[in-house]
C-alpha positions in Angstrom: 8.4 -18.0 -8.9 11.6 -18.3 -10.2 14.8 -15.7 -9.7 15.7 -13.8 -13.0 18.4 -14.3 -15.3 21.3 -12.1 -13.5 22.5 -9.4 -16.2 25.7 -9.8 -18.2 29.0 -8.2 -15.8 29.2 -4.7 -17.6 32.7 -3.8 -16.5 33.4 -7.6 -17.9 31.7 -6.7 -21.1 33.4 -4.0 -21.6 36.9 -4.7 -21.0 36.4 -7.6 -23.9 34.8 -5.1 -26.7 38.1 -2.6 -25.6 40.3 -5.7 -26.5 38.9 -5.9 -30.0 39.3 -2.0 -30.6 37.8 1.0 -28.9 35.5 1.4 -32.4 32.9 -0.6 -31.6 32.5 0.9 -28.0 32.3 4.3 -29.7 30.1 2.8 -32.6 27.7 1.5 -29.4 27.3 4.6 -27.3 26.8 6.4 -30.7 23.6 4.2 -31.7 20.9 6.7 -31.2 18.2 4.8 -31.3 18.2 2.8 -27.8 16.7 4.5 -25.0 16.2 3.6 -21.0 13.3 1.9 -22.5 11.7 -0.3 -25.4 8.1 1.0 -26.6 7.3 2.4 -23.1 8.5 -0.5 -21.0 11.4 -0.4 -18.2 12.7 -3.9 -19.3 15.4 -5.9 -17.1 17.8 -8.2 -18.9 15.7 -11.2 -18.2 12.9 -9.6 -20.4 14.9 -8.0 -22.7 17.4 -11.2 -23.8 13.4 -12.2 -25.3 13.4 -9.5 -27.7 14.7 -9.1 -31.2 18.1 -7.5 -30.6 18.2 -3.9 -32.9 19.8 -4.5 -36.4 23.6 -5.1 -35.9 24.1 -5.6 -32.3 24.3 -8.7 -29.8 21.7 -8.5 -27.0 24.9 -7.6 -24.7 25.6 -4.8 -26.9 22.2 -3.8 -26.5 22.1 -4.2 -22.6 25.4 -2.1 -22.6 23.5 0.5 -24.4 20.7 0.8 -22.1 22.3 0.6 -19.3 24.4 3.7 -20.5 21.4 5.4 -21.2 19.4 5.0 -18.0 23.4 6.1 -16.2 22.8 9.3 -17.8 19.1 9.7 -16.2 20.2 7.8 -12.8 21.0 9.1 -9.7 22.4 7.4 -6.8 20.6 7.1 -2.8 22.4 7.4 0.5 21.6 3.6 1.2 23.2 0.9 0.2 23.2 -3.3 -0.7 24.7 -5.9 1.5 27.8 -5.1 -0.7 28.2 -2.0 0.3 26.8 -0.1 -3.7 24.6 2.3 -3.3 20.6 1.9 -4.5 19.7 3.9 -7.6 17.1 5.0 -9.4 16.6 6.6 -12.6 13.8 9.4 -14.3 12.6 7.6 -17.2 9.7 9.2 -18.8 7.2 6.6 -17.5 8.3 7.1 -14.0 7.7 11.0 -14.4 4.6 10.8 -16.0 3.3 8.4 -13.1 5.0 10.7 -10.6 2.7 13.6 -12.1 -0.9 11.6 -12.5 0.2 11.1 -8.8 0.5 14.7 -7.8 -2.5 15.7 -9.8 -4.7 13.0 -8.1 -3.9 12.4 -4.7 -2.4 16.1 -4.2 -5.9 18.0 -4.6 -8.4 17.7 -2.1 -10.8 15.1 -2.7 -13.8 16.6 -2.3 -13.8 17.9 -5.2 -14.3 14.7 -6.5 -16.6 14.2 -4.2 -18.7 17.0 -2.4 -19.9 14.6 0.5 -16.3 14.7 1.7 -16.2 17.9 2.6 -18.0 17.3 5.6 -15.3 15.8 8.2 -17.8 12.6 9.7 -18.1 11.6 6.0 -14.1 11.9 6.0 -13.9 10.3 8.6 -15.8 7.2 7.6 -14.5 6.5 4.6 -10.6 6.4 6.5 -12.3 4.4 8.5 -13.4 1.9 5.8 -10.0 2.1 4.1 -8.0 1.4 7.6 -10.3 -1.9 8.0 -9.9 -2.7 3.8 -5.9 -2.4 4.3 -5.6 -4.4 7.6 -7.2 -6.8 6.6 -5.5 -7.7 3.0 -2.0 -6.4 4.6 -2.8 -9.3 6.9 -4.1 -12.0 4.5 -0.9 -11.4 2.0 1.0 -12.5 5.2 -0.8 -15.7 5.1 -3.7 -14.3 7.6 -7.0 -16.6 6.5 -10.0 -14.9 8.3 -12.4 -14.6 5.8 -13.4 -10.3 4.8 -17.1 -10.3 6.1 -15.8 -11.7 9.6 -12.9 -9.7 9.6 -14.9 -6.7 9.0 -17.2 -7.6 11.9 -14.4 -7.8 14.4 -13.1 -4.8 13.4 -16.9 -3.2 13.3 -18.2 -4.4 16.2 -15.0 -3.9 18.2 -14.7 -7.5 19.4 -11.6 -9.2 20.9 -10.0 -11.4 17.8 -10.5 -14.9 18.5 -7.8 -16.6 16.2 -4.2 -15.8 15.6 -5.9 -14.4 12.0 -8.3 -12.5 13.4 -5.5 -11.5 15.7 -2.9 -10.3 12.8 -5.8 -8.3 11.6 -6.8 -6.3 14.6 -3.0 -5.7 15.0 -2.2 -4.1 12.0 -5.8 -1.6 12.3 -4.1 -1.0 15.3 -0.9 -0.2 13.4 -2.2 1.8 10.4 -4.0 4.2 13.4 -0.8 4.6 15.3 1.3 5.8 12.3 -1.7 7.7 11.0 -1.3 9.8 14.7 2.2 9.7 14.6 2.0 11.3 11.0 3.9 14.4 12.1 6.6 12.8 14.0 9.9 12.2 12.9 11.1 8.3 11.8 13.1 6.7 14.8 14.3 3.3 15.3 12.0 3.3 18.9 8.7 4.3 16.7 9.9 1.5 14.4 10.2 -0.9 17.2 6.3 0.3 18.4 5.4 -0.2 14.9 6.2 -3.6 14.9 5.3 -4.4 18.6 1.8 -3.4 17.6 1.7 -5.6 14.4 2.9 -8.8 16.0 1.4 -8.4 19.1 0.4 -12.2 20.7 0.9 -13.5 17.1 4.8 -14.1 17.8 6.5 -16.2 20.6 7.5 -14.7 23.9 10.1 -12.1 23.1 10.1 -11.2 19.4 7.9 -8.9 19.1 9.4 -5.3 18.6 12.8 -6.4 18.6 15.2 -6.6 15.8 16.0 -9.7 14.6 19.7 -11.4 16.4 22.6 -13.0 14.7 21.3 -16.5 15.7 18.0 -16.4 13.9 18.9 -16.5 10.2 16.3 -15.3 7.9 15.6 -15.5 4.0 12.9 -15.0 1.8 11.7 -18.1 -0.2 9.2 -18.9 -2.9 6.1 -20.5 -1.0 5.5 -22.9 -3.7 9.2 -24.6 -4.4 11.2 -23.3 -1.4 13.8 -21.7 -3.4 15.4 -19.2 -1.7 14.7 -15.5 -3.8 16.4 -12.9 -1.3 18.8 -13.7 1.9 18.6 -10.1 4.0 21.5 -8.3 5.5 23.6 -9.7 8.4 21.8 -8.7 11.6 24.9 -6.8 12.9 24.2 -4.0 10.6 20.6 -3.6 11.4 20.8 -0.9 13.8 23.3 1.1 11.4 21.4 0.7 8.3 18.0 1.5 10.4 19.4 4.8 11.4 20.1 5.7 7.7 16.8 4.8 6.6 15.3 7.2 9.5 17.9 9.9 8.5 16.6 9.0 4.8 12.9 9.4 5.4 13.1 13.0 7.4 14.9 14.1 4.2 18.0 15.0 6.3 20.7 13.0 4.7 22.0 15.6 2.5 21.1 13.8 -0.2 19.6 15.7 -3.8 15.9 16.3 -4.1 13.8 13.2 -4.5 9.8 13.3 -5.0 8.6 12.3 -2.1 6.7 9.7 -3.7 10.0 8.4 -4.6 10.9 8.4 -0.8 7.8 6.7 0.4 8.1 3.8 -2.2 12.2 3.4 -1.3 11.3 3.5 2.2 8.7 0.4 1.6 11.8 -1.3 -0.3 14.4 -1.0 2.1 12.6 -2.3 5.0 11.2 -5.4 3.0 15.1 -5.9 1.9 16.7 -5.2 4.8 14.3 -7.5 7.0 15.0 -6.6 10.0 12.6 -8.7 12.1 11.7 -12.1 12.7 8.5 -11.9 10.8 5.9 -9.0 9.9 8.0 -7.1 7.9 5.6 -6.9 4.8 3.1 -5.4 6.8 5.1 -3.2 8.7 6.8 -1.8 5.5 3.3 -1.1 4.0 2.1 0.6 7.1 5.8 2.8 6.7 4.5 3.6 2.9 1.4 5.1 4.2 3.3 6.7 7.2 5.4 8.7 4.7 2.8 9.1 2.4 0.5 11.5 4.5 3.9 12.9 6.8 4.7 14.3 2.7 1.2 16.2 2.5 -0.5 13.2 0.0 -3.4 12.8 3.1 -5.5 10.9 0.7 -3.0 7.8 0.7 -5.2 7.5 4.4 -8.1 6.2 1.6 -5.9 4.2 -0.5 -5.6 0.4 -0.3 -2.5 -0.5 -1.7 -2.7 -4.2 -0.3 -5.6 -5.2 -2.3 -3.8 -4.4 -5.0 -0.9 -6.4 -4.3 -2.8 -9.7 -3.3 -4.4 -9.4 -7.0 -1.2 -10.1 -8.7 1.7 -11.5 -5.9 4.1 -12.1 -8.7 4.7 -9.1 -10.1 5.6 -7.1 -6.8 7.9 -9.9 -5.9 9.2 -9.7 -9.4 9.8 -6.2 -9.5 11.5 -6.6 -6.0 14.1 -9.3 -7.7 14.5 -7.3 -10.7 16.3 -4.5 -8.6 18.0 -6.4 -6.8 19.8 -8.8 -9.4 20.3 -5.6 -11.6 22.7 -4.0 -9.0 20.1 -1.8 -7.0 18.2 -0.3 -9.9 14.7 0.7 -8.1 13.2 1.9 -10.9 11.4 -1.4 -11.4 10.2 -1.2 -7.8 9.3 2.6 -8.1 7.0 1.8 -11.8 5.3 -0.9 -10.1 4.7 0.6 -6.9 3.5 3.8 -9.1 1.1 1.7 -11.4 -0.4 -0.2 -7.6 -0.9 3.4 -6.4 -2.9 4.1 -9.7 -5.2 1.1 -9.4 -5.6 2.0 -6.1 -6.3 5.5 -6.5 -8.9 4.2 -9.3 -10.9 2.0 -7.3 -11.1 4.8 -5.0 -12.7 7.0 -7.0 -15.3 4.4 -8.5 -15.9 3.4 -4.8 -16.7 6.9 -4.3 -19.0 7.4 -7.6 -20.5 3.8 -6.4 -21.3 5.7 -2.8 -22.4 8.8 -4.5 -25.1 7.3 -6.6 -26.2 5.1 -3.5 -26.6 8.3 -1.3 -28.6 10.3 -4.8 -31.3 7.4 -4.5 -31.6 8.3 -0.8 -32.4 11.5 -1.6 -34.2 10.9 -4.5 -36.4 9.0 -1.9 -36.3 11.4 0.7 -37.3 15.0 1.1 -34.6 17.3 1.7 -36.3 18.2 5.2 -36.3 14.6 5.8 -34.3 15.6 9.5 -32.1 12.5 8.7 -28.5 13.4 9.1 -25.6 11.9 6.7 -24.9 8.7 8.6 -28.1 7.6 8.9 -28.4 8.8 5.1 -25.6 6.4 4.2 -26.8 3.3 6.5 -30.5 3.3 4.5 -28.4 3.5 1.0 -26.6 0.8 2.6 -29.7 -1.3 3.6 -31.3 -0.6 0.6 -28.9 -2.4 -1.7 -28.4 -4.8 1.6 -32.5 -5.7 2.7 -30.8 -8.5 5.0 -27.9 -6.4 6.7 -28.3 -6.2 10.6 -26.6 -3.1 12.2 -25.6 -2.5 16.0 -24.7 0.2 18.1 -20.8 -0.5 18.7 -20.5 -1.3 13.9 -22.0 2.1 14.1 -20.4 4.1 16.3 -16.9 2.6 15.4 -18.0 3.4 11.5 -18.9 6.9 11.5 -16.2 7.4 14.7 -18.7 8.8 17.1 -19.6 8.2 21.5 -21.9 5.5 21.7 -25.0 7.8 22.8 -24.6 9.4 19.0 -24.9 5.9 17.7 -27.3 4.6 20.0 -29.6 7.6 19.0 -29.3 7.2 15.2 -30.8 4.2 15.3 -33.2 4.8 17.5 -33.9 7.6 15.5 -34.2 5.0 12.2 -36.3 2.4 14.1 -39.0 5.3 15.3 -39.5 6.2 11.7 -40.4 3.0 10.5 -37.0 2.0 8.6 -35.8 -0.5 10.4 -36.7 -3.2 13.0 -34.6 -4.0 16.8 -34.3 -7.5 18.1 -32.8 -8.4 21.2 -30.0 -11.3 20.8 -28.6 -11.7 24.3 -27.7 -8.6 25.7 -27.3 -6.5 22.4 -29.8 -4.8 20.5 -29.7 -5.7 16.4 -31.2 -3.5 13.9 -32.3 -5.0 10.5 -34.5 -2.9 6.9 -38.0 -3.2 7.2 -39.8 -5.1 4.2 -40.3 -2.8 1.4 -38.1 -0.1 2.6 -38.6 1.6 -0.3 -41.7 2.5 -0.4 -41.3 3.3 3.4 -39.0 5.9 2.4 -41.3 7.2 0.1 -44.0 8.0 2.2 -41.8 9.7 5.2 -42.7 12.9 6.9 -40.5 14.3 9.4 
């Protein structure tokens, strides 16, 4: 992709309308009817220099105007730019609107959108499926290329990863459960450091991994497709400095105003990604920070979320909306609208997965009589196998899926295969377990 237009210099801009009368300047700011945005939309200059200018202005005019207009709804962060500015943000009606969907969704408990999930092992499963969903498309936006179905059978079955892929995979599962248990525990520079560790582990040479990067290993951030180079990170003699900020910045202790703690999580995804501070693996390690904060501010059902999947559907605009703050002198609000609208999508295909789950598990028990003696794991495998007749299912996928000891597993489908629902094989030394024909009409006809 190509950087955006850099805006017009306002201090320049202004110092030439003052030269031709103080007027027009007055006349400007006066112009009531340009807003921090245009028909709903937070538009940088290289979008808005597109649009009709309004009647009687230049389109610098009309950049000075909005500008002065999101100033008035801005407020500035305690953490700054390689030039030393501080980031901003400002509280445009779209970002507050998304900011309360947010709270509304994500803030109430979700089984009351879904009953099932008041019952902890269903909880607990669906985490489950959303730690494997995020590592693995955290991963393959970093270039990982293990396809999802083995992927998902690593991470099942609990298998060593066999490729560097496979390897960035497992590492970051690894990485969304240790900030998932470190939740509660305050940001530090050594936590970062394990953070990263974990990620890169054996994927990195001798030495890099949970280090910050030195002053002899120069990084920048290029386009994959032409080379050009989109964002060159601070020096690395301020990492340390600007790390400790961001820690003080995401226990809320820098004395700073209030900021939604949505707000927090998102800038806290930013500032690693911009400040960069390793060799490689700072994508995934900032996404794993974003969930981190997330649940630490109370929104536990971020644990469901998928944000990456998200992302790898459209690249361009999250790399866009990074370059739009930072060529419009550390204006986050583009970062914060599109992180708010990936949230939203995620948030969405959550709930539709869940309605999708829901309707699987009401033809179980459509099926099945309510004494069936089945419990809700092997409920949810037979919806599973139902919609899946040539699925095979183990004892390790099955305890690691529904997080329970290996006799619990090894029991349920036992348990399956003595009621006629599904057949064992031996292949080596493991036991596979695949849906009878016509399971169905098998379910119809059980009696406990």
């Amino acid at each position: 992709m190509r950087l955006p237009a850099t805006p017009p210099d306002l201090h320049a801009f202004i110092q030439t309308v003052a030269r031709s009368g103080k007027e027009r300047l007055v006349a400007l700011l006066d112009h009531k009817a340009v807003g921090p945005e245009l028909d709903g939309r937070y538009l940088h200059w290289d979008e808005l220099r597109r649009h009709p200018a309004p009647e009687g202005m230049t389109h610098e005019e009309w950049w000075y105007r909005v500008k002065t207009a999101r100033t008035t709804l801005g407020a500035d962060l305690p953490l700054l730019d390689k030039t030393g500015q501080p980031f901003s943000f400002t509280r445009p009606d779209g970002l507050l609107s998304g900011l309360h969907r947010i709270d509304r969704q994500l803030g109430k408990g979700l089984e009351l959108a879904d009953p099932q999930l008041a019952n902890a092992g269903v909880r607990d499963r669906y985490i489950v499926e959303s730690l494997m969903e995020e590592a693995i498309t955290s991963s393959q936006l970093e270039g990982a290329s293990t396809t999802r179905k083995v992927a998902r059978e690593m991470l099942e079955q609990g298998r060593p990863p066999r490729t560097k892929d496979e390897r960035m995979i497992f590492n970051n599962f690894q990485a969304m459960e240790l900030m998932r248990r470190n939740a509660h525990v305050p940001l530090t520079t050594s936590l970062l450091l394990e953070l990263h560790e974990t990620i890169t582990r054996d994927t990195l040479d001798p030495g890099e991994e949970g280090r910050l990067r030195r002053g002899d290993e120069p990084i920048t951030v290029q386009d994959r497709a032409s080379g050009e180079i989109l964002h060159v990170p601070p020096d690395a003699s301020e990492l340390p400095a600007r790390l400790r900020k961001l820690c003080a910045f995401a226990k809320g202790s820098d004395g700073s105003v209030f900021i939604h703690p949505v707000v927090r999580a998102i800038v806290i995804h930013f500032m690693l990604a911009y400040d960069h501070p390793f060799v490689d693996g700072n994508g995934r390690t900032a996404r794993a920070l974003f969930y981190w904060c997330m649940i630490r501010e109370g929104y536990w059902i971020a644990e469901f979320l998928s944000i990456s999947r998200i992302i790898q559907r459209a690249q361009m605009q999250y790399s866009r909306a990074f370059l739009f703050t930072e060529t419009d002198r550390g204006d986050l609000t583009y970062f914060l609208l599109h992180q708010l609208d990936v949230i939203q999508r995620a948030t969405d295909d959550l709930y539709a997965y869940l309605e999708r789950k829901g309707q699987e598990a009401r033809q179980v028990d459509l099926l099945l009589k309510e004494d069936s003696g089945l419990n809700p794991r092997q409920r949810e495998l037979l919806a599973h196998a139902l919609h899946h007749p040539t699925a095979r299912y183990d004892i390790q996928s099955h305890r690691r899926r529904h997080g329970v000891v290996y006799q619990t597993a090894r029991q349920d489908l036992l348990d399956l295969e003595a009621a006629g629902f599904l057949e064992r094989e031996q292949v080596a030394r493991a036991y596979f377990f695949s849906p009878v024909a016509h399971l169905e009409r098998r379910l119809k006809k059980h009696k406990p």
